[in-house]
N, CA, C and O of each residue as an XYZ file, in Angstrom:
380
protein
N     -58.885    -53.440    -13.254
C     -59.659    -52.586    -12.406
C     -59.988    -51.328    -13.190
O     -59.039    -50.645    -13.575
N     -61.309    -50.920    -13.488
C     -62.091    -49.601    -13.929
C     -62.242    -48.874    -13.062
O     -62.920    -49.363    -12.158
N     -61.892    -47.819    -12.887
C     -62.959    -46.273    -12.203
C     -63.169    -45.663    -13.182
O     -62.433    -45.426    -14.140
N     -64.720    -45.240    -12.871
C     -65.717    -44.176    -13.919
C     -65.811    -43.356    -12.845
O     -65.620    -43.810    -11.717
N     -66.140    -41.943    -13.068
C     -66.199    -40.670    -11.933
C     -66.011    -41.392    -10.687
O     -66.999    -41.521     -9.965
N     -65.045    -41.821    -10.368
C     -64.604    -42.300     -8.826
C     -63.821    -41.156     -8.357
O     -63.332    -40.360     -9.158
N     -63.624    -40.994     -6.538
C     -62.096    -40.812     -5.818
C     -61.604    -41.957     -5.031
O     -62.045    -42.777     -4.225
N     -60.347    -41.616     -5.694
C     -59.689    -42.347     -4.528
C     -58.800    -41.561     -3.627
O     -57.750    -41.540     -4.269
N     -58.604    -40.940     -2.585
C     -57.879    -40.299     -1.995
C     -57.308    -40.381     -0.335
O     -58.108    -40.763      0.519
N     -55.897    -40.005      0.066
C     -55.711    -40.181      1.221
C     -55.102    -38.736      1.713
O     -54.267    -38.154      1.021
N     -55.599    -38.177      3.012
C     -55.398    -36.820      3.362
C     -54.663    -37.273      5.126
O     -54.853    -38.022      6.084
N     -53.598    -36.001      4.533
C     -53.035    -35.751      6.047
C     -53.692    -34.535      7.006
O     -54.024    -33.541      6.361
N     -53.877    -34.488      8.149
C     -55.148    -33.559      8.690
C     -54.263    -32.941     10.386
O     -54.708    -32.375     11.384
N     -52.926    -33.401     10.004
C     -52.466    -32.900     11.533
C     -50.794    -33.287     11.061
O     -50.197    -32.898     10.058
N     -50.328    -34.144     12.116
C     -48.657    -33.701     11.698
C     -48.127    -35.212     11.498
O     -46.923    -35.447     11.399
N     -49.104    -36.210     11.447
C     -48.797    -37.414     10.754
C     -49.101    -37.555      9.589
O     -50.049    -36.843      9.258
N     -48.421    -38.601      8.297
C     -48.587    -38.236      6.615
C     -49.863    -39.121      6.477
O     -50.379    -40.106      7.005
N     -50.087    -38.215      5.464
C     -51.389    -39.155      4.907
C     -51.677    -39.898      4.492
O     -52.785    -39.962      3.961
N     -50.687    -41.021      4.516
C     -51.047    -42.571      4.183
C     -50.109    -42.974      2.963
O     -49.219    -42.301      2.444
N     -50.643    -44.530      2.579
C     -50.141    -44.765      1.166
C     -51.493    -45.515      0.368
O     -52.106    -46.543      0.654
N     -51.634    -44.721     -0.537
C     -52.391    -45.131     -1.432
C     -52.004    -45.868     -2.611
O     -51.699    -45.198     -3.597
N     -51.945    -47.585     -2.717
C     -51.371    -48.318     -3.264
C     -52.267    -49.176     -4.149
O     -52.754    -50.169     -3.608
N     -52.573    -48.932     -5.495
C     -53.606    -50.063     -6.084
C     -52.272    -51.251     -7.252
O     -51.328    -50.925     -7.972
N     -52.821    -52.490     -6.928
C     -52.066    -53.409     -8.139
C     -53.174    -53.870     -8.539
O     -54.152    -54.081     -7.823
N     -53.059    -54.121    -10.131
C     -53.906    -54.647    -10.736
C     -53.188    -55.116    -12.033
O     -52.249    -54.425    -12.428
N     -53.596    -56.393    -12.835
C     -52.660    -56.691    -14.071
C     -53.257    -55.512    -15.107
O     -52.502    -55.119    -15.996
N     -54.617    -54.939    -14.999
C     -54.793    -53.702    -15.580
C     -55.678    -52.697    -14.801
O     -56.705    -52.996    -14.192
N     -55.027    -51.222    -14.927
C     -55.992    -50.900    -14.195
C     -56.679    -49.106    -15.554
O     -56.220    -48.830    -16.662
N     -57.395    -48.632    -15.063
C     -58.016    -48.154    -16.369
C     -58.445    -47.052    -15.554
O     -59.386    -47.507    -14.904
N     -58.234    -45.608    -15.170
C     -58.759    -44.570    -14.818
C     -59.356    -43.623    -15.193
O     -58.824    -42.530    -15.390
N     -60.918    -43.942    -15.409
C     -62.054    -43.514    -16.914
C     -61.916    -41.994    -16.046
O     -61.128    -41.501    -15.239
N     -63.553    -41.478    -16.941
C     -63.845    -40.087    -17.464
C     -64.304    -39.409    -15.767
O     -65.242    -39.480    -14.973
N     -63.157    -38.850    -15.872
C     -63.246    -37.715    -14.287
C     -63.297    -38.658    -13.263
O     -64.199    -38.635    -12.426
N     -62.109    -39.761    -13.259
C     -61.525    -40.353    -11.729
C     -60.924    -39.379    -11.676
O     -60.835    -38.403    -12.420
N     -60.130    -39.875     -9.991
C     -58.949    -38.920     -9.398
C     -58.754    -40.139     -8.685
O     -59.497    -41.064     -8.357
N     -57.458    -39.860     -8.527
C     -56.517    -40.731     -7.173
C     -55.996    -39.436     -6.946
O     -55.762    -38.578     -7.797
N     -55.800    -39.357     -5.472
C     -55.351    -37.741     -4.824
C     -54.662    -38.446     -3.340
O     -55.108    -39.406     -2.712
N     -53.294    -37.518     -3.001
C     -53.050    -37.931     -2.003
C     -52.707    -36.292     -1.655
O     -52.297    -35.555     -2.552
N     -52.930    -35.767     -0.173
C     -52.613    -34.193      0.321
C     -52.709    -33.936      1.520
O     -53.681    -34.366      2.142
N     -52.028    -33.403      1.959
C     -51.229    -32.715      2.869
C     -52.385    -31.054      3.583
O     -51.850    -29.981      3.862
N     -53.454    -31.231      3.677
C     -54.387    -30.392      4.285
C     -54.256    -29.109      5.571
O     -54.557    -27.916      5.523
N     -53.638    -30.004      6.761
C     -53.722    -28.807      8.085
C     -52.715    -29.292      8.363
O     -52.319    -30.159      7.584
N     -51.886    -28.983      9.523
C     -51.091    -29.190     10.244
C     -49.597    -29.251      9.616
O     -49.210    -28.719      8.575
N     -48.806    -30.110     10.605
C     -47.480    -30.387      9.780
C     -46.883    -31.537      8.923
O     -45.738    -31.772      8.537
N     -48.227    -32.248      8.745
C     -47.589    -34.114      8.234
C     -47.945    -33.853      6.633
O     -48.756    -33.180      5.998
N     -46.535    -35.059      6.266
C     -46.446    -34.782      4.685
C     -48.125    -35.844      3.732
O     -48.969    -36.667      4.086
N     -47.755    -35.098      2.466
C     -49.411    -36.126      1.976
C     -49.436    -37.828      2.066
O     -50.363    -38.634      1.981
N     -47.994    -37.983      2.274
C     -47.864    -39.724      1.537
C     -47.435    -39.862      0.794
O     -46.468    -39.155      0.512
N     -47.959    -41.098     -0.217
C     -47.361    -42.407     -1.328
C     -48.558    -42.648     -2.137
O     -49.641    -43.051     -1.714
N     -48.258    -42.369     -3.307
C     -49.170    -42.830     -4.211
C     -48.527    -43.868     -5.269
O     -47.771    -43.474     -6.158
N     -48.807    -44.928     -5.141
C     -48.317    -46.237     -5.892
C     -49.453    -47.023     -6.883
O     -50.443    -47.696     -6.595
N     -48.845    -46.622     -8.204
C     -50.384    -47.481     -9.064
C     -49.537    -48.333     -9.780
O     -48.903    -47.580    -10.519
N     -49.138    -49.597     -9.993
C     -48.729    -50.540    -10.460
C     -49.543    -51.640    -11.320
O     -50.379    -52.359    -10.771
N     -49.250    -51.732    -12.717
C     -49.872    -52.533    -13.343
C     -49.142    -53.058    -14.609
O     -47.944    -52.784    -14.681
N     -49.670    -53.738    -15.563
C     -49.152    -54.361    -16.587
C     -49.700    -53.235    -17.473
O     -48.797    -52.600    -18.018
N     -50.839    -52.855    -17.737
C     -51.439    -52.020    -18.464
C     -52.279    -50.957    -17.997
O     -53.370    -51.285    -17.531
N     -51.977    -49.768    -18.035
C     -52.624    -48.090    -17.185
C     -52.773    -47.769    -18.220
O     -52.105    -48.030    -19.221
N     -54.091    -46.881    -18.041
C     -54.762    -46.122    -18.735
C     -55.272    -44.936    -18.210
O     -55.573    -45.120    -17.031
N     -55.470    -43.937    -18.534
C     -56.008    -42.803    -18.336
C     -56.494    -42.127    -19.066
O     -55.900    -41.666    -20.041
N     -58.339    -41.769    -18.632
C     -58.920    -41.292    -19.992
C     -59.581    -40.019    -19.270
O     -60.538    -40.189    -18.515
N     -59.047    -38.726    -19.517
C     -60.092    -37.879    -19.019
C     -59.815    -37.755    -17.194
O     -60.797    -37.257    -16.643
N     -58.821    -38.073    -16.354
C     -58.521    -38.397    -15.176
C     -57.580    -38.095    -14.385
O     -56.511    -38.247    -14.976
N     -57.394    -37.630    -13.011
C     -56.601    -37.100    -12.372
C     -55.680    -37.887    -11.530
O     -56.187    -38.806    -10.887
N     -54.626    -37.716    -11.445
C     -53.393    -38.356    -10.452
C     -52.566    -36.908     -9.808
O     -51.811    -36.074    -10.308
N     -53.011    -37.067     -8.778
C     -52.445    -35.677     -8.195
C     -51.952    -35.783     -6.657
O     -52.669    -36.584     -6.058
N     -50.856    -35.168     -5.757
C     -50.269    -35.327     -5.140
C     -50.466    -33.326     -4.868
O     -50.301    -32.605     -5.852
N     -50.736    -32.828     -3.784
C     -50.616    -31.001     -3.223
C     -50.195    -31.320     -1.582
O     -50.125    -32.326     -0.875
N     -50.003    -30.126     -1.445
C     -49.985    -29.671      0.038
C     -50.215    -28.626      0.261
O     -49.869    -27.915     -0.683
N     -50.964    -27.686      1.642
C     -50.962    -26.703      1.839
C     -50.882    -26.071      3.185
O     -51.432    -25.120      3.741
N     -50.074    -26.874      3.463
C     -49.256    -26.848      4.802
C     -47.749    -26.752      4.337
O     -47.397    -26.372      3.220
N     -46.860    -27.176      5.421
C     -45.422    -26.951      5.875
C     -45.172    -28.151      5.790
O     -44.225    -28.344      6.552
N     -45.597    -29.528      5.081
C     -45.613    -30.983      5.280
C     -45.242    -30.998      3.321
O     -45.548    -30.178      2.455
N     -44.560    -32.174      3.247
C     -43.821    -32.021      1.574
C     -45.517    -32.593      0.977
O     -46.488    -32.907      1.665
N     -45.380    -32.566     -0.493
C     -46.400    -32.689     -1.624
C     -46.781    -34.487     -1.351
O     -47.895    -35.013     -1.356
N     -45.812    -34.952     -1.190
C     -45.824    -36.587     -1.244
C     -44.996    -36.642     -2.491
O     -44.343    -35.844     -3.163
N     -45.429    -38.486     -2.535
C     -44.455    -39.185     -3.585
C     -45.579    -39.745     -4.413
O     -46.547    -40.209     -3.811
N     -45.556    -39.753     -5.896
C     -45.975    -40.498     -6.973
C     -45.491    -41.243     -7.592
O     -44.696    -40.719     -8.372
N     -45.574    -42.708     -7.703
C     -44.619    -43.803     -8.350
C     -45.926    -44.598     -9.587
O     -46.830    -45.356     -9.237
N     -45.778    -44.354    -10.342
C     -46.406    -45.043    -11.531
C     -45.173    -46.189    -12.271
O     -44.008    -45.919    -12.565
N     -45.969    -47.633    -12.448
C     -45.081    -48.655    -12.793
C     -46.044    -49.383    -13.642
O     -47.095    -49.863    -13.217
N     -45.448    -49.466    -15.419
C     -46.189    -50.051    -15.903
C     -45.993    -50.114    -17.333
O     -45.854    -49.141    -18.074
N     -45.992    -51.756    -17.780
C     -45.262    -52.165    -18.945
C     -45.365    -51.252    -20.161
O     -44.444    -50.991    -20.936
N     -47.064    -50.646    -20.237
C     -47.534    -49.728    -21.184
C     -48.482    -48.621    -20.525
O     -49.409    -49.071    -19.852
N     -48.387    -47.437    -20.615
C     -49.538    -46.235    -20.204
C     -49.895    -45.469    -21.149
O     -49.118    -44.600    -21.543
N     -51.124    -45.629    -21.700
C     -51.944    -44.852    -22.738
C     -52.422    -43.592    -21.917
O     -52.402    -43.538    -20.687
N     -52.673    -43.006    -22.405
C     -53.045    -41.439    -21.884
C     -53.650    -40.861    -22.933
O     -53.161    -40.721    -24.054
N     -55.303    -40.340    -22.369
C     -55.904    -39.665    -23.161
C     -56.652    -38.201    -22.560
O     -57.795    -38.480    -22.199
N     -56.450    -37.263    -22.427
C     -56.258    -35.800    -21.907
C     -56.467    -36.447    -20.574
O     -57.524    -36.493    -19.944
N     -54.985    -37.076    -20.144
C     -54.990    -37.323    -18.563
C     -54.389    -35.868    -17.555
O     -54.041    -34.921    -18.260
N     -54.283    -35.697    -16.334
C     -54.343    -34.658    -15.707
C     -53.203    -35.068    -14.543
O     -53.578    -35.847    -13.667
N     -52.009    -34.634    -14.511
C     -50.880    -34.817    -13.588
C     -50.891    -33.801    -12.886
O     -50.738    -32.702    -13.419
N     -51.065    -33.921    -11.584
C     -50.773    -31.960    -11.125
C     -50.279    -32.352     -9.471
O     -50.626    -33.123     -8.577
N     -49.412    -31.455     -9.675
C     -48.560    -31.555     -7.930
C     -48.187    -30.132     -7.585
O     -47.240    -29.450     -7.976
N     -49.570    -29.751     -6.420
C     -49.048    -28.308     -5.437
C     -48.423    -28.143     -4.437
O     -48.605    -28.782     -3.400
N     -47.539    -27.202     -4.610
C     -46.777    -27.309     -3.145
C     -47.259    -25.814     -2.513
O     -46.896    -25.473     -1.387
């Protein structure tokens, strides 16, 4: 699986969490200015689950990010994967 300037994102907007954002793929490849984003917006619910599972991840130029800006936690980020290349990839978690 490729994303080129894609989002993928799941938002919490009141006092339930914002989901789980779960991709499997035997490869998955997150080109020039994706994002996968999971956050925690208004109210009191936490952001979620961000789960990217693969044999082979990549990240070129791309965001994986987990914030909150509420009273609800950042969420969880679980990356699983035999090999992850990284090329000025972008990790960022606000609380």
């Amino acid at each position: 699986m490729t994303l080129t300037n894609a989002r993928i994102e799941a938002e919490a907007l009141g006092s339930g969490a914002g989901g789980l954002v779960e991709i499997k793929a035997p490869a998955i490849t997150l080109g020039q200015d994706s994002e996968v984003n999971i956050s925690a917006i208004s109210g009191t619910g936490d952001a979620g689950e961000l789960t990217l599972t693969a044999t082979q991840l990549t990240l070129d130029n791309s965001l994986i990010a987990t914030e909150t800006l509420t009273a609800g936690n950042a969420g969880h980020v679980i990356l699983t994967a035999k090999t992850i290349t990284a090329a000025k990839p972008l990790f960022k978690a606000k609380l």
